[in-house]
N, C-alpha and C positions, 0 to 999 in steps of 0.2 A: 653525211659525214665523210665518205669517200669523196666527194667532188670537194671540201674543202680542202681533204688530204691533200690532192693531188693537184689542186689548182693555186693550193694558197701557201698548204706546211711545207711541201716538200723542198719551194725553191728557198728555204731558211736551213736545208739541210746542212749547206757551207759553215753559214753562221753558229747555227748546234755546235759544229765539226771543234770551230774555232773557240768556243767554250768550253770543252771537253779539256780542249790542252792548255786555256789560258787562266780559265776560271772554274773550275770545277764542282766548286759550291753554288757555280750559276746556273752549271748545264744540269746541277742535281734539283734546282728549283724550279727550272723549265720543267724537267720530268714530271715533275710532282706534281704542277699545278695543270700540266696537262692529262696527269693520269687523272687528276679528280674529275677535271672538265667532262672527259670522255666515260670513264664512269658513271658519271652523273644521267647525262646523253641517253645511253644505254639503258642503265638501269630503267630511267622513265618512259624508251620505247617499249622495250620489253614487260616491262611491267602493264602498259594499258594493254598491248598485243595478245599478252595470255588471258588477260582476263577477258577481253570480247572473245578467246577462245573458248575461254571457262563458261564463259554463256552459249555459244553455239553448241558447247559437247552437252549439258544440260538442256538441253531440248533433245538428243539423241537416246532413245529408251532402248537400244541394242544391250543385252547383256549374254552372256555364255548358259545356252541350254546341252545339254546334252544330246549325243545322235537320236537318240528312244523318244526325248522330247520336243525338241524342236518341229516347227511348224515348216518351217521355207522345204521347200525340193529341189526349188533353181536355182543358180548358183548366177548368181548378180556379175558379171564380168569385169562391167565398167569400174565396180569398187576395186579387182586386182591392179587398175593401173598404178593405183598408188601406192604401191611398192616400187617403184621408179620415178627416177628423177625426173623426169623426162615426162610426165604424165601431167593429170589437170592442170587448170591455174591456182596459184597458193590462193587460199580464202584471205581475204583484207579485212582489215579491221572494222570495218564501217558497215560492212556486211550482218554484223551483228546486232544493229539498227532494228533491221528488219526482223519482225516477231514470227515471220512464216518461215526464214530462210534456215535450212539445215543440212547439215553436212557430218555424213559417217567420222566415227571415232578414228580414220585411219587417217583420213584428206584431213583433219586437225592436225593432227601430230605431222602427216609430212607439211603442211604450212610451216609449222615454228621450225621444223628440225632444217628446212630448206632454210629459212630467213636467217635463223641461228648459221648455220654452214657459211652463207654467203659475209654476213658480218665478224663471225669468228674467224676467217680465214682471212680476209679483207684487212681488218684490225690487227692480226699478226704479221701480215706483211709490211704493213707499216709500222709498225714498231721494230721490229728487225733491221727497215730500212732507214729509220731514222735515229735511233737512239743505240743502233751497234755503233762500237767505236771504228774510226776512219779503219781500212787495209795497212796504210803507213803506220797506225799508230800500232794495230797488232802486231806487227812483222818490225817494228822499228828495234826490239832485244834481239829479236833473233837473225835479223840481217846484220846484225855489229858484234854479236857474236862469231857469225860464219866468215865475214873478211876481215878479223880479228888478227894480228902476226901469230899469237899461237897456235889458229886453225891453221892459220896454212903455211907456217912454217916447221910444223907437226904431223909427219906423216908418219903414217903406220908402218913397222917395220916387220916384215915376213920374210924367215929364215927357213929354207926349203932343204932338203940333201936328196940328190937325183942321184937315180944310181947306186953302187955298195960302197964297202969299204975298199974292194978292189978296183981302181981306174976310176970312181965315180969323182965326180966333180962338185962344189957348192956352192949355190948361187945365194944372193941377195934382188929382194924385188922391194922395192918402196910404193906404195900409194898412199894418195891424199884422198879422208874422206869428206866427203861438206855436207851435212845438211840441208834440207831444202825446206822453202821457206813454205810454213803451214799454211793451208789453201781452205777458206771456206771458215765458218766461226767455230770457236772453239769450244770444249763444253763449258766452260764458265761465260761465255757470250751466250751461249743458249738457252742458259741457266736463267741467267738476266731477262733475256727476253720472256721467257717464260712466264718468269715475276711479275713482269708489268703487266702482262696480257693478264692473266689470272686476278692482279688489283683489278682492271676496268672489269672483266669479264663475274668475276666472282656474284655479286646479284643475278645476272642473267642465267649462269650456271643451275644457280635455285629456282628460276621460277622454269627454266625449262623440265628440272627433275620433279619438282611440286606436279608438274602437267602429266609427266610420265607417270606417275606415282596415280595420280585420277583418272589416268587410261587403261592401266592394267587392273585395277583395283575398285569397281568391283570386277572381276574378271572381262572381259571382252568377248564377242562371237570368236571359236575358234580360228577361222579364217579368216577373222580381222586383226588375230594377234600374229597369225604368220606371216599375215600383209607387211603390219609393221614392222615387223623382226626382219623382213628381207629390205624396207626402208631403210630402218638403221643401216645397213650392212653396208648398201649405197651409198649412203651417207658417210660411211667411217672409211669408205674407200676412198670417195673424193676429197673428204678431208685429210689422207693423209697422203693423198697425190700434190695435193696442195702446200701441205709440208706445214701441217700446224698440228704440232705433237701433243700441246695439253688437249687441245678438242678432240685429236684421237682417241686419248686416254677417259675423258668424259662420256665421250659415245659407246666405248668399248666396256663401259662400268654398263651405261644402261642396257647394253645389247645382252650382257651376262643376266641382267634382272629379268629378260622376258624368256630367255627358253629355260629357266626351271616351270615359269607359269606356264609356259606350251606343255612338258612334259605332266604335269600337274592336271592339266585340262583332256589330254589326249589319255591318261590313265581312265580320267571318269567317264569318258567317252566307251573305253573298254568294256571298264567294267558295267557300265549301262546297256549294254549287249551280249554281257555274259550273263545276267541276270534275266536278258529275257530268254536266251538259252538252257538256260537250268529251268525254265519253269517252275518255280515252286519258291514258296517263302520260305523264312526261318525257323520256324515253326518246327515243334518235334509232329504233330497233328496237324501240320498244312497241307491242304489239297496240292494237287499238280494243276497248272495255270494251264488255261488251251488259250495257245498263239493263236489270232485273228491272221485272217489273212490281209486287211487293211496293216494291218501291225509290221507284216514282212515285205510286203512292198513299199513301204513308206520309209522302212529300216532302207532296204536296197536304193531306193533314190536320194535317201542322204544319203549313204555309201559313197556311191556315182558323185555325188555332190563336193563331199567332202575331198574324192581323188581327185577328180579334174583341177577343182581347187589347188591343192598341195602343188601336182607337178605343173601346173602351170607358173607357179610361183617358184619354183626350183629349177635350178640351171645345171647343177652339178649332174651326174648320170648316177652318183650312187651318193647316200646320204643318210648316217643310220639314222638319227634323227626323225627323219621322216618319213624315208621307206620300211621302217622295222614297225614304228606305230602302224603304220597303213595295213602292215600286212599283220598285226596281231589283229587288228580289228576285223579282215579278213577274214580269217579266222575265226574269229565267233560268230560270226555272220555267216559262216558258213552252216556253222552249230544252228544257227536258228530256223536258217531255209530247211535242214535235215532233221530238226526238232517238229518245224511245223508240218512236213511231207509225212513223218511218222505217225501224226493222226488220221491220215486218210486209210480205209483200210483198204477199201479198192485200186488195184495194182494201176490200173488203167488211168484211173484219176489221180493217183499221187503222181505218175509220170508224165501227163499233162502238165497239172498243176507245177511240179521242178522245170518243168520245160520251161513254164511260161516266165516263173520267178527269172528264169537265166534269161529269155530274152528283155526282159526289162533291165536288168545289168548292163546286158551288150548294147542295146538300144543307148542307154547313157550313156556308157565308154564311148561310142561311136561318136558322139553329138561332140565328145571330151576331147577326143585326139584331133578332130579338126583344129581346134582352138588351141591348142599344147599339143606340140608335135616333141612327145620325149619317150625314150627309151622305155621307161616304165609303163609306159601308157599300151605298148605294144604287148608286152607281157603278158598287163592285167586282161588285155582284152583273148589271150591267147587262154592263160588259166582259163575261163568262164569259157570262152569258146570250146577248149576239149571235155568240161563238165557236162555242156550241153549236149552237144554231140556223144557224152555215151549215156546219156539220158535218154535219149533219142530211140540211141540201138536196141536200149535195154524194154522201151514202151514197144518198138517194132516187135522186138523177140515176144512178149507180154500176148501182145497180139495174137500176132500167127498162132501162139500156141493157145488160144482161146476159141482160133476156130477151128481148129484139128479138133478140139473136144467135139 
């Protein structure tokens, strides 16, 4: 579609030009039959394109477990790249062919949300440049206004009095003001453009939010939804670097739909760790749970999984969003490690044991910050490091005073 734009429409842009002022009901039929054309176009790329997506994300059986439940420990890297633009190759359509080929819920949606960027933006430049009216024809009222004999044989008159009533003197100053001529399209030109891009664009707008709507829903791996909530964000930057306002407004409706589900998912993540912290059911007559210790190292390398994750995909250095969950979840995890040390009675082995929990923490952090060198990262590894270390001092003291007995 751009190679005809630009090879074939544009050099008729004159011809347009000279419609607009001569025939006007011509230049509104051109419009028309080219808004359908392009429409049309559109509608049926996008419409086969999602749906050989609809078929790759349906082979993808990823859904959102909770920290407690979830099975993975490692934290897949290569799936972060695709929160940037800049990352894998988009999946093709034809790809879908293929009954073995599969591709994370996150490389789907940046595919269409890149292809969408590149034609939304592409499509609004050319309508802006073809179908706004000529410079002359905007500026042609307000350039015949401004060397009009009333502008400028009409100047402004300011009467001053310098000085008092004693010796002061009164002057008169005249200026002339003019006008300058408005630069750039005006809001009813923009308006317009608007209009048209939204006729072609409006199918595509559905099948892209259709796609959103079977990405989030049923939930996604947490770190797959942050993947693509920092895509979008990408996405709504360069789109609006590009200077196409409805697709801003498009992207920034979906951007708003996925951090209430972040915040919705990052709650049950919580409270799935405050539950193994309490030990104990609902129950007026339920037992107290004994945490396993498979149970609290498994908890800590999701942990570790879960951070590295987050600020590798975070740029900013503070961000409540992010950093506030991390560190509630902290938090109860910390409850757990000191819930599960509480069973041990022997001083010696519960301070082993804490020892060992924190060097598996920092042992992850450490693998984390290579790979995400952020602020936070220095922190976390610092918390857990002075945990340790007075764990340490507390098993030494433990000691010594065991063989003075």
């Amino acid at each position: 579609m751009q190679v005809i734009q630009t090879s074939v429409l544009i050099k008729y842009r004159p011809l347009f030009t000279f419609l607009q002022r001569q025939a006007p009901a011509v230049a509104s039929e051109v419009q028309r039959s080219y808004t359908g054309a392009a429409r049309t176009y559109y509608e049926t790329g996008f419409r086969r394109y999602a749906r050989s997506l609809g078929w790759l994300k349906s082979r993808c059986v990823d859904k959102f477990e909770p920290i407690t439940a979830g099975e993975k420990e490692v934290l897949e890297t290569d799936r972060l790249a695709n929160a940037k633009l800049d990352g894998p190759s988009v999946t093709l359509a034809y790809m879908a062919d293929d009954k073995t080929h599969k591709e994370p819920v996150e490389a789907l949606l940046r595919s269409l949300l890149i292809v969408f960027m590149d034609n939304a933006t592409a499509e609004y430049t050319f309508v802006k440049t073809f179908f706004s009216p000529e410079p002359s024809m905007r500026s042609k009222d307000s350039v015949n206004s401004i060397f009009s004999s009333d502008a400028l044989l009409s100047p402004t008159d300011h009467q001053s009095i310098s000085g008092s009533d004693f010796g002061g003197s009164r002057s008169r100053a005249g200026s002339i003001s003019i006008p300058s001529v408005p630069k750039g399209p005006s809001k009813e030109e923009q308006a317009g453009t608007d209009t048209i891009w939204k006729q072609i664009f409006e199918p595509i707008l559905e099948y892209v939010q259709t796609f959103v709507k079977t990405v989030i829903d049923p939930s996604p791996p947490i770190i797959s939804l942050l993947t693509m909530i920092r895509l979008t964000e990408k996405v709504l930057a360069e789109v609006e670097n590009r200077e196409c306002p409805p697709a801003v407004t498009f992207l920034f409706g979906i951007r708003l739909q996925m951090w209430p589900l972040f915040q919705k998912l990052m709650n049950e993540n919580i409270e799935a760790v405050k539950k193994v912290a309490e030990g104990s059911g609902s129950g007026l007559f339920s037992r107290t749970v004994v945490i396993a210790e498979g149970t609290v190292k498994h908890l800590c390398n999701r942990y570790v999984m879960l951070f590295t994750a987050f600020v590798s995909l975070t740029d900013q250095e503070e961000e409540t969003m992010i950093f506030s969950n991390l560190l509630r979840t902290r938090q109860e995890l910390e409850k757990v490690i000191q819930k599960y040390v509480s069973q041990i009675t022997d001083a010696i082995a519960k301070g082993s044991t804490q020892t060992t929990i924190y060097e598996i923490l920092l042992q992850g952090l450490n693998k984390g910050v290579q790979s995400a060198a952020h602020p936070k990262s220095q922190n976390e590894l610092a918390y857990w490091s002075k945990l340790e270390e007075e764990t340490r001092r507390k098993l030494v003291s433990v000691r010594q005073a065991k063989r003075r007995q």
